[in-house]
N, C-alpha and C positions, 0 to 999 in steps of 0.2 A: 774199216767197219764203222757204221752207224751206231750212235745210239739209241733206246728202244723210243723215247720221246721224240728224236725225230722221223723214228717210221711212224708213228701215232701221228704225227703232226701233219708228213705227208699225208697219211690216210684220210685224215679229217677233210686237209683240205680237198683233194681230189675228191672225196665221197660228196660235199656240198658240193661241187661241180653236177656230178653226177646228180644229187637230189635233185637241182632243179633241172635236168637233162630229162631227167625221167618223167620229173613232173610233168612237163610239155608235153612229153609222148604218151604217157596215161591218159592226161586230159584230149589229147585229139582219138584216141582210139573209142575212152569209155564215156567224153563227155561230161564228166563226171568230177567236180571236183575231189569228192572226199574219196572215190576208187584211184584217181591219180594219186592223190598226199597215200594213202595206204599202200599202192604199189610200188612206190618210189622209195615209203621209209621201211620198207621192209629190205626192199633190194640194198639200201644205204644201209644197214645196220649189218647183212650177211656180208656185203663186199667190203666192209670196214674191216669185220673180224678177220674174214679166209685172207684180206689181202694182208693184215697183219702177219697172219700166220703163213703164206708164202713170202714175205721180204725173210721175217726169221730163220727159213729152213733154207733159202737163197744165200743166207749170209752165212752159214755152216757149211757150203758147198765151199770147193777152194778152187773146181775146174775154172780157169778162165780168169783167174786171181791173178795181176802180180806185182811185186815188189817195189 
């Protein structure tokens, strides 16, 4: 089992992955600097929380766990 700081930590970092992942893809679609930074830190803010909250409910599973 992990501790909660290092799924936060994962999270962080993979989400700044993703920020600027998104950013690229916002800006080629809308052109658009400030509709990419807002579609990317929105997506980064919701995939940080949910992805917190499935390593935690992941980690209370035990199928596929072992010793």
């Amino acid at each position: 089992m992990e501790s909660t700081q290092r799924t936060i930590s994962k999270a962080i970092s993979w989400q700044l992955l993703g920020l600027v992942i998104m950013s690229l893809i916002g800006f080629c679609f809308t052109g658009s600097i400030t509709g990419a930074l807002t579609l990317s830190l929105t997506s980064m803010l919701s995939g940080l929380i949910f992805y917190v909250i499935h390593e935690k409910i992941w980690q209370r599973i035990q199928w596929g766990k072992t010793r």
